[in-house]
N, C-alpha and C positions, 0 to 999 in steps of 0.2 A: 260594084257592090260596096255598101258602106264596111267599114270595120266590126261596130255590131253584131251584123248579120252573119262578116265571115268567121268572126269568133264562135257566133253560135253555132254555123254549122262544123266549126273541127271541135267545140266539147262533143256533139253529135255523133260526130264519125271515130272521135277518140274513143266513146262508148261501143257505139258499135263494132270498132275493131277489139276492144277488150274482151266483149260477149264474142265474138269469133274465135278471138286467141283462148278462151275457155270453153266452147265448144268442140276446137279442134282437138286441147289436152284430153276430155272425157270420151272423147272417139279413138284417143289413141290408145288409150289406158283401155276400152271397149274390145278393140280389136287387139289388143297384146292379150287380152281375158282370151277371147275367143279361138285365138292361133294355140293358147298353151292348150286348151282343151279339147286341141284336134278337128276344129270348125273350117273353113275354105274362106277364107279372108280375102277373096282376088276383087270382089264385089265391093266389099265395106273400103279396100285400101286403093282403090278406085275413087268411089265416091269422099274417100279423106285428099286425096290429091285435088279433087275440086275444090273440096273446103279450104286446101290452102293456097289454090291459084287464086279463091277467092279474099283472101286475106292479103295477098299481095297484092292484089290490087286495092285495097281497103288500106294499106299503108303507104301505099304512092297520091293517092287520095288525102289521106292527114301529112303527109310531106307536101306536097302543093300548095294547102291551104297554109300550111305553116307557112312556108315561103311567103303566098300573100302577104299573109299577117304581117308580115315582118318587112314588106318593102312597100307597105304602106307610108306616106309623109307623114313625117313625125308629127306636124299639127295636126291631124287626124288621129292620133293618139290620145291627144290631149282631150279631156274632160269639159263639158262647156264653161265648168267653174273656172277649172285650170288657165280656161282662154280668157275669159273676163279678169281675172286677176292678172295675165300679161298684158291684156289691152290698158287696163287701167294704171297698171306702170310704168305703161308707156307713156299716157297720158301727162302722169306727174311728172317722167322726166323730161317730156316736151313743155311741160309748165314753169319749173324752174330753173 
């Protein structure tokens, strides 16, 4: 996969793991409301334990990609501009 591509998918998944890590906060904040007021939380703090097996794995996800990202070849980094300007400095010092 090009670099591009995998950059877009970890802004993607950086989003998406942020919309998780604030869904998990309002479920938790939901269910501390609902334990003071004497409600059976066994159900909700269930269903919060999936929500954060689901984040863990939503963070091994953006850790990987990061990895990618990052042991991609450096000229694959580089901008097409970036490479035409080292070609052509090449060029000059094979010239003179």
């Amino acid at each position: 996969m090009d670099l591009q591509k995998e950059e877009q998918q970890l802004a993607k998944a950086e989003r998406d793991l942020q919309s998780t890590r604030e869904h998990i906060a309002r479920q938790r904040l939901l269910i501390e409301r609902l334990r003071r007021d004497g409600h059976n939380t066994a159900r909700s703090e269930q269903l919060l334990l999936t929500f954060e097996a689901c984040q863990a794995s939503q963070e091994s996800h953006v850790a990987l990609l990061q990895r990618e990202i990052k042991r991609q070849p450096q000229d694959d980094k580089l901008s097409e501009k970036a490479r035409i300007a080292i070609a052509d400095s090449h060029r000059q010092l094979s010239v003179d």
